[in-house]
C-alpha positions in Angstrom: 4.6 15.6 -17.8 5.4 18.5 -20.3 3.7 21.3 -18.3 5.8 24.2 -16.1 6.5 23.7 -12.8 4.7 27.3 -12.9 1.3 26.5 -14.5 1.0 23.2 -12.2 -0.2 25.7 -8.8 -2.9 27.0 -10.9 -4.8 23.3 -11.7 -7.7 22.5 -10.0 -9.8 19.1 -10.2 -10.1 19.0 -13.8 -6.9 19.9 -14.3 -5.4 17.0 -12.1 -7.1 14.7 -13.6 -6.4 15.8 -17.1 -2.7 15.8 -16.1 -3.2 11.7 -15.0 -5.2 10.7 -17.8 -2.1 12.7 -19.7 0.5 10.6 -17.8 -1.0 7.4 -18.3 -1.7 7.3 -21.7 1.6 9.0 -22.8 3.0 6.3 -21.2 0.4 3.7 -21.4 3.1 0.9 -21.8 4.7 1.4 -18.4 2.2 2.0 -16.8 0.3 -1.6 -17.6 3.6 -3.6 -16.8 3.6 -2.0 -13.1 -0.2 -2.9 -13.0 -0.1 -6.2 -14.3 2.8 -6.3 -11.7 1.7 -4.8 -8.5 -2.2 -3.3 -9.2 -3.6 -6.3 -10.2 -2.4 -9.0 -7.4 -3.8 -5.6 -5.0 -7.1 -5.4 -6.5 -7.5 -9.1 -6.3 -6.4 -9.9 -2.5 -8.6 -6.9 -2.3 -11.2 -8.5 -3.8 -10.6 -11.9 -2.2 -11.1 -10.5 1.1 -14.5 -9.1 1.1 -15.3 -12.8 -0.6 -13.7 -14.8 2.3 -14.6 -12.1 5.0 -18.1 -12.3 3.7 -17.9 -16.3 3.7 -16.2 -16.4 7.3 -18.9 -13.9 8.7 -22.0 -16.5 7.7 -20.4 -18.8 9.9 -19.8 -17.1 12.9 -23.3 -16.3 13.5 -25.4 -18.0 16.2 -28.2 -15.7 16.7 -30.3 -18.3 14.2 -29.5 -21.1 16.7 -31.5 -21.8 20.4 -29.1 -21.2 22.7 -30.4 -24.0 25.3 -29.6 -26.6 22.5 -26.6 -28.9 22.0 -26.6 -27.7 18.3 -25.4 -24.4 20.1 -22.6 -25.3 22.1 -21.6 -27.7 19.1 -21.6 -24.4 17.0 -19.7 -22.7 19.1 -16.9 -24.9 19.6 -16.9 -24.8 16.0 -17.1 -21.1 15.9 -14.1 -20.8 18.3 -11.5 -22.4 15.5 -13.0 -20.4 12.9 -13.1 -17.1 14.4 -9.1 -18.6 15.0 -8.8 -19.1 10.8 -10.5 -15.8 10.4 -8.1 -13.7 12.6 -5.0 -15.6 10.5 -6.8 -15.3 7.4 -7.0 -11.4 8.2 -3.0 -11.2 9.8 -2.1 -12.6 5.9 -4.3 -10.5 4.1 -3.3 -7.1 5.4 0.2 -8.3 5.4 0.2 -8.8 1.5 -2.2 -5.8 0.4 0.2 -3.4 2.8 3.4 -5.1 1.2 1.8 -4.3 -2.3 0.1 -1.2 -1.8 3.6 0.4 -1.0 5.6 -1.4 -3.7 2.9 -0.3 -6.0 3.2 3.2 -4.6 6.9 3.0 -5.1 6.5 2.3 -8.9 4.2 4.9 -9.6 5.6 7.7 -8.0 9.4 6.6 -9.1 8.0 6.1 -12.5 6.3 9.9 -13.0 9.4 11.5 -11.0 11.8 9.8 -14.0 9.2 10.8 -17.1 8.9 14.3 -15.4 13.1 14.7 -15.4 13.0 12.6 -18.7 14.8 9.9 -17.5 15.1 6.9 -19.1 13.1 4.5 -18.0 12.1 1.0 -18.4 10.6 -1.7 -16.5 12.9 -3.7 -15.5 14.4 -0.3 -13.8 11.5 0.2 -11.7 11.4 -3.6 -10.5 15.4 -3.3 -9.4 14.6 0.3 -7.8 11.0 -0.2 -5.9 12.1 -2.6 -3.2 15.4 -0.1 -2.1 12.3 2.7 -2.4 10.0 0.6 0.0 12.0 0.5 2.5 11.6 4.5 3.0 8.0 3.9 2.6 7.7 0.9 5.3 8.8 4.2 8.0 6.5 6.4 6.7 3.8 3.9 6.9 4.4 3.2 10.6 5.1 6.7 11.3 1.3 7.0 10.3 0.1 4.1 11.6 1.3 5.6 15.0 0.0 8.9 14.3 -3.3 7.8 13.8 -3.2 5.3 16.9 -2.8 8.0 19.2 -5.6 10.4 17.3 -8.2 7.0 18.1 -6.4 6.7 21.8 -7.2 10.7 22.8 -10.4 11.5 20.4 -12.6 8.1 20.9 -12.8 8.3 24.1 -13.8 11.2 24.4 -16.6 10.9 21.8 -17.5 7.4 23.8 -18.1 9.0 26.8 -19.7 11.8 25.5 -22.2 9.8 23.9 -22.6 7.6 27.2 -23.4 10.9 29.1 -26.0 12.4 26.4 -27.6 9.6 25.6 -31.5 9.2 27.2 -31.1 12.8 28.2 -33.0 14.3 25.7 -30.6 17.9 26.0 -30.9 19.2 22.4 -27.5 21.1 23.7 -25.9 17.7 24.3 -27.0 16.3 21.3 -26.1 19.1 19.3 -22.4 18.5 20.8 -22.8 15.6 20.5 -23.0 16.0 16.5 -19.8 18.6 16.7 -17.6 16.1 18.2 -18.7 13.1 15.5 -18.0 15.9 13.0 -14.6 16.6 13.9 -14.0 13.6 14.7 -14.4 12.3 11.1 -12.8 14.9 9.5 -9.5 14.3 11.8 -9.7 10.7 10.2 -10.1 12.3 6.7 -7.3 14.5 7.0 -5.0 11.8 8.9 -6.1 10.0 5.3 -4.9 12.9 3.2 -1.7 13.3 5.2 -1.0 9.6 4.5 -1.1 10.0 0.5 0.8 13.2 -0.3 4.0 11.9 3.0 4.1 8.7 0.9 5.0 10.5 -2.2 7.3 13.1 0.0 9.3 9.9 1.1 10.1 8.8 -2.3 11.0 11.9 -3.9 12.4 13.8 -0.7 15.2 13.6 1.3 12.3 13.0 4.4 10.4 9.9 5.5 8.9 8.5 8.7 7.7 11.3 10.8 9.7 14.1 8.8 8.0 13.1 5.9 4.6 13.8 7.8 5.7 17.1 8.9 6.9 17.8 6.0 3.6 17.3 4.0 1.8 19.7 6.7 4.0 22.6 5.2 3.6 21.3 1.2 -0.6 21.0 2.0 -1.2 24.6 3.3 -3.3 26.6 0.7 -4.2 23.1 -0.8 -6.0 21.8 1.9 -9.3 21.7 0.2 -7.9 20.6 -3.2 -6.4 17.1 -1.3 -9.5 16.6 1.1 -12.2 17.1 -2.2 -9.8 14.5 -4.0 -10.1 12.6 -1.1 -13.7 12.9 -1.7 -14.0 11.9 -4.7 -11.8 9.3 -5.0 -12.7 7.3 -1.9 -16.4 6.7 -2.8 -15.6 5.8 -6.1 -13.6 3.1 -4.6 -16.3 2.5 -1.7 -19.1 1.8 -4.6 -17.1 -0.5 -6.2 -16.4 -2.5 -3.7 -20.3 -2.4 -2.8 -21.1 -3.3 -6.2 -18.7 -6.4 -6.0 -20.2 -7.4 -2.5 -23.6 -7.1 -3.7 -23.7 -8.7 -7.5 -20.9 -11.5 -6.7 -20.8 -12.3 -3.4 -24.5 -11.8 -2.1 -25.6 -12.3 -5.9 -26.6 -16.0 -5.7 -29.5 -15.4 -7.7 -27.9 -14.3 -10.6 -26.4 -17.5 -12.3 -22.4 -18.4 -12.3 -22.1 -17.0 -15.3 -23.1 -13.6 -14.4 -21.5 -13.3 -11.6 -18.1 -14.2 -13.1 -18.7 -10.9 -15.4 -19.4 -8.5 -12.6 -16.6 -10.2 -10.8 -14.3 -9.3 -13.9 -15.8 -5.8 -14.6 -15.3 -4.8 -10.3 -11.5 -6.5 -10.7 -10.7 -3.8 -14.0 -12.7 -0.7 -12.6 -10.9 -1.3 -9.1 -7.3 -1.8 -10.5 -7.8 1.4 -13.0 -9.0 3.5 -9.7 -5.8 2.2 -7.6 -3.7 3.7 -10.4 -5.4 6.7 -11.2 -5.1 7.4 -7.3 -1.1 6.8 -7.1 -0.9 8.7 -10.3 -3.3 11.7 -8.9 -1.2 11.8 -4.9 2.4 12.2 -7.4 0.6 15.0 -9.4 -0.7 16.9 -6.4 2.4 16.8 -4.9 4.0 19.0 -7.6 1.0 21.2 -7.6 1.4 22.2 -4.0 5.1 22.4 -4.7 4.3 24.8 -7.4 2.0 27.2 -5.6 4.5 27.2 -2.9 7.3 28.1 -5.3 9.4 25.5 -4.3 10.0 24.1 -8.0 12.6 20.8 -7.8 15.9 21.5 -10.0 15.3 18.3 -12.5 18.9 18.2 -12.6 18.7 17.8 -8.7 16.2 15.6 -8.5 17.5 13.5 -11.1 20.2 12.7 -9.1 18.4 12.2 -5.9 16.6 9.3 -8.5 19.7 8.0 -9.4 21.2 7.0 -5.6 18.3 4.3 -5.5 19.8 3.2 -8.6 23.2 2.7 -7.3 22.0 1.2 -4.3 23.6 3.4 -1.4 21.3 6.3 -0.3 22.4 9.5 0.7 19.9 12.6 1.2 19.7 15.7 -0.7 20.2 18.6 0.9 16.8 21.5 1.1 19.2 23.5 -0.7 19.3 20.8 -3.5 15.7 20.7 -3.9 14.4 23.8 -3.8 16.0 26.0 -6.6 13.5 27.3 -9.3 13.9 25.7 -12.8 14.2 28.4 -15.6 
């Protein structure tokens, strides 16, 4: 990461993800230990999900049965245990992909926060370093978790109901509001989505996390709201087709012969883990841009120091003070 802290505020899509690719293959190395680590088992619970869920939801259908039949209740005694299996199946699943979609946010950022200082680095540093990281990031992920659980408590209702009251009116006003409130309504998820990826990266190179992390995001994002949210954009449905092609050529793709299907399944598994790191790798590199074009350029010294507590094990904050004086 050889460019100034003063020439990161100016880079714009292109740029960002000129700066990743940069990263990555600099340090190409590194950055295939952590995902042969932590990206690939992701990708392929991931993966393993949307088989299983897939699997699970064939057999919890009785709409193709007669419901006056002993064949039906049969089924649904049946269906009653596996709904039970599914609901477990589900508890483990986001359990695991949580568990290594922080470590394997950990790595990352750690990882370009040490090449940026020039550190040394090495593998097996990361791997002692990531779990005392985690825990930071376990706060900040139920700090959002909470945040978003009260946006769905106040907002849905009130799109619910407003939906119950227009609907069969025929009021092109209502509708019309109607169409508002689903607007807004998506975008608060979006940016509740955003917020989640740039506090992440705050936690782990920041003396804030949980809540303060949050807050302390809403200050780093102003002027680079649109940057983050056309990321967001980008990013997302990249990882949305991907996992439609998966679904549609591997687990719906009977048709297509074992052999076939073992080749799309390989070709989703790569292009999925490559997207998870180009993401973790694009959150850390928008977080120094909007440090940048806020001025707020990190002292390497500084933050080199803040890197080394995880190292010895103890934590102790940095100061603002410590963290905000401009490199020359």
């Amino acid at each position: 990461m050889d460019r100034g802290q003063e020439e990161m505020q100016f880079l714009g899509l292109f740029g960002i993800f000129k700066e990743s690719y940069k990263i990555i293959s600099s340090w190409r190395k590194l950055f295939t230990n952590i995902t042969l680590a932590l990206i690939l088992p992701l990708s392929f619970i991931y993966l393993v999900h949307v088989e299983v869920s897939s699997l699970f939801s064939s057999k919890l259908r009785l709409d193709r049965i007669p419901s006056d039949t002993a064949e039906y209740e049969n089924s649904s005694n049946l269906i009653s245990h596996e709904a039970l299996y599914f609901l477990l199946f589900n508890f483990a699943y986001f359990t695991m992909f949580y568990i290594l979609s922080l470590l394997s946010t950990a790595a990352v950022v750690y990882t370009i926060a040490c090449i940026y200082t020039a550190r040394e680095i090495t593998f097996k540093t990361i791997i002692r370093v990531v779990p005392k990281v985690w825990k930071r990031l376990i706060v900040t992920f139920l700090s959002i978790f909470v945040a978003i659980f009260i946006y769905l408590v106040v907002a849905a209702p009130v799109l619910i109901i407003w939906a119950a009251i227009s609907v069969g009116q025929m009021d092109v006003m209502a509708d019309a509001v109607l169409a508002v409130l689903v607007v807004l309504f998506t975008a608060g998820l979006f940016y509740l989505a955003t917020i989640w990826h740039l506090a992440t990266t705050v936690s782990v190179l920041e003396e804030a996390y949980g809540f303060a992390a949050i807050l302390r995001r809403e200050n780093l994002i102003k002027g680079k709201l649109g940057l983050a949210i056309a990321l967001f954009f980008i990013l997302q449905p990249a990882m949305g087709l991907n996992h439609m092609a998966f679904k549609r050529l591997v687990v719906e793709g009977t048709d297509m012969g074992m052999a076939n299907r073992v080749v799309y399944a390989i070709i989703c598994f790569l292009l999925l883990s490559t997207g998870i790191l180009f993401q973790l790798v694009i959150q850390t590199v928008v977080y120094f841009v909007c440090k940048s074009y806020h001025h707020e350029n990190i002292d390497k010294s500084a933050l080199s120091d803040h890197l080394e507590v995880y190292m010895l094990g103890d934590y102790a904050s940095l100061k603002a003070k410590d963290v905000q004086l401009f490199c020359v």
